[in-house]
ZALO-750424 format. One record per residue (C-alpha): residue number from 0; residue in one letter; x, y negated, z negated. Coordinates in nm, 3 decimals. Each point is the difference from the previous one (the first is absolute). Example, Ala and Ser with C-alpha at 12.3 -4.5 7.8 and 13.67 -1.06 7.14 Angstrom:
BEGIN
NUTI;num;residuo;u;v;w
NUTI;0;A;1.230;0.450;-0.780;
NUTI;1;S;0.137;-0.344;0.066;
# end
This chain:
BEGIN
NUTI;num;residuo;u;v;w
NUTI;0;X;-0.201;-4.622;2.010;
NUTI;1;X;0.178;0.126;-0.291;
NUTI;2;X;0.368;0.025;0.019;
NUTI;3;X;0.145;0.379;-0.005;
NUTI;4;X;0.262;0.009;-0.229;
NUTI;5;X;0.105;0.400;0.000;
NUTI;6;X;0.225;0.174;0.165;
NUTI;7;X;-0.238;0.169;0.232;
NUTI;8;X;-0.360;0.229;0.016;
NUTI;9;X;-0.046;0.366;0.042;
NUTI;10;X;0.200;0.047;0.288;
NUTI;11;X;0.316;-0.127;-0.180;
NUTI;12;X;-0.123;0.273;-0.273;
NUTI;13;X;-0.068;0.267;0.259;
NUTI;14;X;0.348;-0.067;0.154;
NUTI;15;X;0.182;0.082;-0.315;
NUTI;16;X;0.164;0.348;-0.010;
NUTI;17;X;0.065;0.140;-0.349;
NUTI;18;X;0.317;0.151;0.019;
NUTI;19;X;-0.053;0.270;-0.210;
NUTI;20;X;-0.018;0.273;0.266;
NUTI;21;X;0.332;0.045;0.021;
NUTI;22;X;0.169;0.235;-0.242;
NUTI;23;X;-0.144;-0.025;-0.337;
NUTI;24;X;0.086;0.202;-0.347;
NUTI;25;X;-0.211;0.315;-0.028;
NUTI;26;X;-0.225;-0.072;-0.310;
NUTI;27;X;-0.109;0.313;-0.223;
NUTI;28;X;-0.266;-0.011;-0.192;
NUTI;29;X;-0.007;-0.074;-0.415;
NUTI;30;X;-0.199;0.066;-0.309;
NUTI;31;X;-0.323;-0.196;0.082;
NUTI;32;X;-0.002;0.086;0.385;
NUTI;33;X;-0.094;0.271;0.254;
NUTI;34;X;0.029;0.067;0.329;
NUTI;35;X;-0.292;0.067;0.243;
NUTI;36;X;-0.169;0.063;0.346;
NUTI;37;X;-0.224;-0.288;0.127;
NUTI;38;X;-0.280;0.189;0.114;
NUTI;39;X;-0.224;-0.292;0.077;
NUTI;40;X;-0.052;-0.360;0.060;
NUTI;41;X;-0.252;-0.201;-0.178;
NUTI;42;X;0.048;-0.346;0.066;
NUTI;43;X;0.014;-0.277;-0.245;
NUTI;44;X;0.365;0.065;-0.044;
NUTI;45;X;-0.110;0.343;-0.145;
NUTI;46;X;0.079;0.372;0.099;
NUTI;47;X;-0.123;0.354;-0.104;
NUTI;48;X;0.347;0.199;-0.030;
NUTI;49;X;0.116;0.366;-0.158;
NUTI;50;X;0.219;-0.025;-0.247;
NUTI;51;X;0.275;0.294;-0.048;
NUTI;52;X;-0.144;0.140;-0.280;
NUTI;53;X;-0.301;0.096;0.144;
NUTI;54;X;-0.244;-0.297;-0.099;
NUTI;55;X;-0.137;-0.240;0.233;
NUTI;56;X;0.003;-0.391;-0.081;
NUTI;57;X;-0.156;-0.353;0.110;
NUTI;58;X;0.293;-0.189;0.063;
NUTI;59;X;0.088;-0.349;0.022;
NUTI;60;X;0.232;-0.177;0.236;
NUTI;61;X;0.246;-0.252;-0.169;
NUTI;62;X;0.007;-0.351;0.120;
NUTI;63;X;0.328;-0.008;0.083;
NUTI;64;X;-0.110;0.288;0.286;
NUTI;65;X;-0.311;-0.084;0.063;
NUTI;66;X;-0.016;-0.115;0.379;
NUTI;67;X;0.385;0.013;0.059;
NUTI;68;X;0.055;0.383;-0.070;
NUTI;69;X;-0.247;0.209;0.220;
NUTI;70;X;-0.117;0.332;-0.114;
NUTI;71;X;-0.196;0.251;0.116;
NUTI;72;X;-0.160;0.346;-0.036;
NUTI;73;X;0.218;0.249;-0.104;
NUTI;74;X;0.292;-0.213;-0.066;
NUTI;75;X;0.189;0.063;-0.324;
NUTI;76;X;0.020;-0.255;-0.304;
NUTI;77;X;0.105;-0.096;-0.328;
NUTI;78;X;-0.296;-0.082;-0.236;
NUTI;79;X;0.033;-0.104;-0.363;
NUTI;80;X;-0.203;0.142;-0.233;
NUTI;81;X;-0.252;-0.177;-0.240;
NUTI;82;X;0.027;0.095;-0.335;
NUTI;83;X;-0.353;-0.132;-0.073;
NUTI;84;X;-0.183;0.123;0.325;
NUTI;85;X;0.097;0.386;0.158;
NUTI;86;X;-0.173;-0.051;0.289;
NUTI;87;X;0.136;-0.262;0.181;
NUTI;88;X;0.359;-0.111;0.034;
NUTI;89;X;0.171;-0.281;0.175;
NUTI;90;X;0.239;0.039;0.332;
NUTI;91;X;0.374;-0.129;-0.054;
NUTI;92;X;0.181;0.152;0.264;
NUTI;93;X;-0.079;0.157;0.346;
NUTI;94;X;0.277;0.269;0.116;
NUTI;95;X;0.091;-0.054;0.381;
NUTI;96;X;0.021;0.392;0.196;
NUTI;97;X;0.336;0.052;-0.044;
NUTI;98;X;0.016;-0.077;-0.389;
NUTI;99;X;-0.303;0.254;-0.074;
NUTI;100;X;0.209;0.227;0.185;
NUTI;101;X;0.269;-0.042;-0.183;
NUTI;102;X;-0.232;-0.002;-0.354;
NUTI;103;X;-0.091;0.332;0.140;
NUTI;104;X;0.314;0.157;0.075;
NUTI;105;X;0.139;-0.124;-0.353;
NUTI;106;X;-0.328;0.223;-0.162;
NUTI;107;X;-0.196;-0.330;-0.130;
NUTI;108;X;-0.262;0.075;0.205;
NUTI;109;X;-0.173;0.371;0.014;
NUTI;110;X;0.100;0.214;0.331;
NUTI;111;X;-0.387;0.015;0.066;
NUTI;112;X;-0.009;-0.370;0.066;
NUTI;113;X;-0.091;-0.100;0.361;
NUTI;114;X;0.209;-0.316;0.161;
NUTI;115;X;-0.092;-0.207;0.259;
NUTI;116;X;-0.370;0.187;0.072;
NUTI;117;X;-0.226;-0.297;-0.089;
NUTI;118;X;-0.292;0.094;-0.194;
NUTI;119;X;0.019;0.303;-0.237;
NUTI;120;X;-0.299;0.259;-0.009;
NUTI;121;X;0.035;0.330;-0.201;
NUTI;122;X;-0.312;0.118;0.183;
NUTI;123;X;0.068;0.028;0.345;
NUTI;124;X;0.306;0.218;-0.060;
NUTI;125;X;-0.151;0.321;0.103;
NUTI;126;X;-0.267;-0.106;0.219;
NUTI;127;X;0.204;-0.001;0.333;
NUTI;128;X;-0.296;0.055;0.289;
NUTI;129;X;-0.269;-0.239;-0.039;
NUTI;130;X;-0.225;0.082;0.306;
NUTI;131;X;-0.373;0.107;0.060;
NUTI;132;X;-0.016;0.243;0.321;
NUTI;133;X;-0.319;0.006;0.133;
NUTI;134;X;-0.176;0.260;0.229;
NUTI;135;X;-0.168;-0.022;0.303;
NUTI;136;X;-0.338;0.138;-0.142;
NUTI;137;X;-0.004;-0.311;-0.291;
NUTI;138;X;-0.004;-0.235;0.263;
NUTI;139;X;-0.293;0.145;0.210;
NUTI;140;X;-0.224;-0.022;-0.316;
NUTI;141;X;0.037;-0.334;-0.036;
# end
């Protein structure tokens, strides 16, 4: 049997708590970068999200977040741009709650946008009562 020479397996990995929950510089966003709405998972390290000015990208999640920072529909990110490619963009930062909150209150993000409501749909907004009613003489055909 061969000799283990690290330090541990996954569980010493698992055990490992990035301490960067704590309280961490707000980051705005610069030339090159966007903020937006997941709307959707894809898998593959990929996500569907809305950016803020109104188009809807492909994006990529870094490696550096990929499988230690968890996000989810209708969380709100950071993408970069691509200068080559419009339609997709690449994930560098995931706001917790209470920083898109405060991105909000300081007007970075539209009044419109919806926090902590998981997955975004502009089409159910008006339809409220989704329900078939039946009558008595429907069933008696049958």
């Amino acid at each position: 049997m061969p000799k283990n020479k690290g330090k541990g397996g996954k569980n010493r990995k698992r055990g490992k708590n990035e301490a960067d929950d704590e309280k961490r510089e707000l980051v705005f966003k610069e030339d090159g970068q966007e903020y937006a709405q997941v709307l959707r998972m894809l898998g593959n390290g990929r996500c569907e999200a809305m950016c803020i000015d109104g188009t809807k990208r492909l994006c990529h999640i870094r490696g550096k977040m990929h499988k230690k920072v968890w996000i989810a529909a209708g969380d709100i990110i950071l993408v970069g741009l691509r200068d080559y490619q419009d339609d997709k963009a690449d994930v560098i930062l995931k706001y917790m709650p209470d920083e898109a909150r405060l991105l909000k209150a300081y007007g970075e993000l539209p009044e419109n946008t919806r926090l902590n409501e998981g997955i975004v749909d502009e089409e159910d907004d008006g339809a409220v009562d989704d329900y078939i009613e039946f009558e008595d003489e429907d069933i008696d055909k049958i």
